[in-house]
C-alpha positions as CSV (number, residue, x, y, z in Angstrom):
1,X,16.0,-14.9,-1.3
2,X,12.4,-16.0,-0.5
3,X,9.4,-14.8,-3.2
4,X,7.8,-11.7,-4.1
5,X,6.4,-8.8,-2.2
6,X,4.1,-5.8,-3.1
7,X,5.1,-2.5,-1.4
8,X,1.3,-0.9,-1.7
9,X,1.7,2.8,-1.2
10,X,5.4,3.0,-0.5
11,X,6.4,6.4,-1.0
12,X,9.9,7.6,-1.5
13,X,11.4,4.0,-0.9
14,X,12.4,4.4,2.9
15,X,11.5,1.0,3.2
16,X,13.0,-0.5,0.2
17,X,16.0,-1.4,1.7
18,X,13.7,-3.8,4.5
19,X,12.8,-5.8,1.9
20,X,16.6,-7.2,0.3
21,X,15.9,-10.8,1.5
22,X,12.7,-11.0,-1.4
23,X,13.9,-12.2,-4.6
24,X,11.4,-9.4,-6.6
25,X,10.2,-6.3,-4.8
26,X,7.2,-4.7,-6.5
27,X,6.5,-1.1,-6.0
28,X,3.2,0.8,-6.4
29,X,3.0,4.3,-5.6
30,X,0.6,6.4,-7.4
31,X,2.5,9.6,-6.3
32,X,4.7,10.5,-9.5
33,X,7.0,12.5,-7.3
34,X,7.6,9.9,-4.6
35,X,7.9,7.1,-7.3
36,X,10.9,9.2,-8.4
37,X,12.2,9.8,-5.2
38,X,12.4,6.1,-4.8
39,X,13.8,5.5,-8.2
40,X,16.6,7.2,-7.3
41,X,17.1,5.8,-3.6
42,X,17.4,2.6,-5.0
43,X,20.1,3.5,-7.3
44,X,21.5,4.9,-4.9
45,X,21.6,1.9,-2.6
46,X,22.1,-0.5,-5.6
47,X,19.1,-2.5,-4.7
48,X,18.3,-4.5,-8.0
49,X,15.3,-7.0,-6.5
50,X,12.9,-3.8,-7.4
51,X,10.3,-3.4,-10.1
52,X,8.2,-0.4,-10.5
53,X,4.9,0.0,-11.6
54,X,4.2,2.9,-13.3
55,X,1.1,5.5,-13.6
56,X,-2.4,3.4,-14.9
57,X,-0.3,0.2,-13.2
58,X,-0.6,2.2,-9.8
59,X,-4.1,2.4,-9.7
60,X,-5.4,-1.2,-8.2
61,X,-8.9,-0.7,-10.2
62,X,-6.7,-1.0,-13.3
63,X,-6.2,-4.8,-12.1
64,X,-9.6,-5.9,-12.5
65,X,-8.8,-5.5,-16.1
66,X,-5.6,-7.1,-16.5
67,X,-5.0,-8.9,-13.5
68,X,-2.7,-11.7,-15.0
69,X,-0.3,-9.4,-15.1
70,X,0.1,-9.1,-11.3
71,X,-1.7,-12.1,-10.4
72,X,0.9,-14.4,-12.3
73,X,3.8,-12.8,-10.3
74,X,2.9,-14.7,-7.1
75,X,3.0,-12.1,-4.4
76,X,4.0,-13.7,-1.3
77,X,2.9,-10.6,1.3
78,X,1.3,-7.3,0.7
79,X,2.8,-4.1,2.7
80,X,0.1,-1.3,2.5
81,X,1.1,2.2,3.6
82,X,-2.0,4.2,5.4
83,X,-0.6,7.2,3.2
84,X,-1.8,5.9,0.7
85,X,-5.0,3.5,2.4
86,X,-6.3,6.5,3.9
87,X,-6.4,8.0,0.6
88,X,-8.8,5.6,-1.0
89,X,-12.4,6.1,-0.9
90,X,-13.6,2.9,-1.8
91,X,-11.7,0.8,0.4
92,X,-14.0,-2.3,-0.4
93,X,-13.1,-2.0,-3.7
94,X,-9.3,-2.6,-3.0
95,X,-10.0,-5.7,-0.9
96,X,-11.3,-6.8,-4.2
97,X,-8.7,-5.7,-6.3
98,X,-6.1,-7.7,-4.1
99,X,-8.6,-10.4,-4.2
100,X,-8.0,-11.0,-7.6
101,X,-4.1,-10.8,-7.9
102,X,-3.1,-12.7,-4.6
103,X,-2.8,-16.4,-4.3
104,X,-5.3,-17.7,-1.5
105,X,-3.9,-17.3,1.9
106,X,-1.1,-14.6,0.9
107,X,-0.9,-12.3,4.3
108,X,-1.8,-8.5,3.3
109,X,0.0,-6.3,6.1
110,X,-1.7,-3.1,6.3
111,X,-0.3,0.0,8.6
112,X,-3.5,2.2,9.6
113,X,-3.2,5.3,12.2
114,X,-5.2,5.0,15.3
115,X,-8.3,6.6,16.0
116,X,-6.8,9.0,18.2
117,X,-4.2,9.5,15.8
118,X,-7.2,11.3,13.5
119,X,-6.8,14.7,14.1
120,X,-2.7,14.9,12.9
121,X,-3.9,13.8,9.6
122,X,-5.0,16.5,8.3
123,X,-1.2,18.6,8.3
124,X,-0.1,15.0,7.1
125,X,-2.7,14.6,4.3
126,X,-1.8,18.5,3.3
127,X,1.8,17.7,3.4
128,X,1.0,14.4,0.9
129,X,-1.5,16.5,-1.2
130,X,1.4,18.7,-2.1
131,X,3.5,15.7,-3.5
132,X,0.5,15.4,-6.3
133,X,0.2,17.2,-9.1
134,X,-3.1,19.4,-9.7
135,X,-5.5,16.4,-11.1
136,X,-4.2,13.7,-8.9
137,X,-4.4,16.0,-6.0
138,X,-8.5,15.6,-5.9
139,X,-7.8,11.7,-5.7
140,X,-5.4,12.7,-2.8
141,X,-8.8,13.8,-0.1
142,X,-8.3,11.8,3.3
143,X,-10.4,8.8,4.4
144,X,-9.5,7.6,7.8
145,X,-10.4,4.3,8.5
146,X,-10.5,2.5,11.5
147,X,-10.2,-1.5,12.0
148,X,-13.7,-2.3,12.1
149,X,-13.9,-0.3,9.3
150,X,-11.2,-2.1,7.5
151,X,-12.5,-5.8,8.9
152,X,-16.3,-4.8,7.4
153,X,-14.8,-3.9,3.9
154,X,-12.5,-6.7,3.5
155,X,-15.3,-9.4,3.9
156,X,-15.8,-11.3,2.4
157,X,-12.2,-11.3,0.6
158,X,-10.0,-11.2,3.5
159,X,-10.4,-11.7,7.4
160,X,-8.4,-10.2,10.0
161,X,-5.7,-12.7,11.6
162,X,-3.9,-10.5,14.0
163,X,-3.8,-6.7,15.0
164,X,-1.1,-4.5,17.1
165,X,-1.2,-1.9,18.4
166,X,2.2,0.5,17.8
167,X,4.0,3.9,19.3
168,X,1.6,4.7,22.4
169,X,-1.7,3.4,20.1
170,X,-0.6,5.9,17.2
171,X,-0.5,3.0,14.8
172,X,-2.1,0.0,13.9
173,X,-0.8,-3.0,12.3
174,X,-3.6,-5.1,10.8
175,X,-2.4,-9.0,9.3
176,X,-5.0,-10.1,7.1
177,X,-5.3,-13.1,5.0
């Protein structure tokens, strides 16, 4: 097993079971009704590297305020869903949020929808909407974001190392560090 990762974002859990070759899985998922959902998929598939953090932990401006408690787990590599990175306003501010809990030089992997990807959101952002419940579900407005968007935030925190382009330019994958 090799370190810890932070699943930013990761829903009901689908991609839990990537992730059994970490030693500690953390997941943050704001949504109350995915977190459960991937409370009980990991039961179900006995994974045991996987620690959740709940509610106020879930919110990354939370972290300014008590970031030993997630800085001294040494996260090796950041996942971030767009789900849940298209939900959030102030994207700058969560550059500087993982700023403060990462170890220099610890790759942040962050999965954005293309441009041209834009106008599905919307059904998609209804769909997640519904998942919240009636106060989170003002937090849950959509704020696409492109690359340049997401380079211009980051700085001067994190720099872009590498970028692909996935699934007929529907999804890009953005390695900063």
């Amino acid at each position: 097993s090799s370190g810890t990762i932070m699943d930013f974002g990761g829903g009901t859990g689908l991609d839990l079971i990537s992730y059994t070759n970490y030693k500690r899985v953390i997941f943050c998922e704001p949504s109350v009704a995915m977190r459960l959902e991937a409370k009980d998929r990991v039961t179900q598939q006995g994974l045991t590297n996987v620690v959740f953090l709940d509610d106020d932990q879930c919110d990354f401006r939370n972290w300014f305020l008590d970031k030993n408690a997630l800085a001294s787990e040494n996260i090796s590599a950041v996942i971030a869903n767009f789900a849940v990175i298209n939900h959030i306003q102030d994207i700058s501010s969560f550059f500087k949020a993982m700023n403060v809990i990462l170890p220099s030089n610890t790759p942040l992997i962050i999965n954005i929808l293309h441009s041209n990807s834009f106008s599905k959101t919307k059904a998609l952002s209804n769909k997640i909407r519904g998942l919240f419940k009636p106060r989170e579900q003002q937090a849950a407005a959509l704020f696409p974001y492109t690359s340049a968007k997401l380079a211009k935030a980051a700085k001067p925190n994190f720099d872009i190392v590498n970028e692909l382009v996935l699934g007929d330019e529907r999804f890009h994958i953005i390695h900063f560090v």
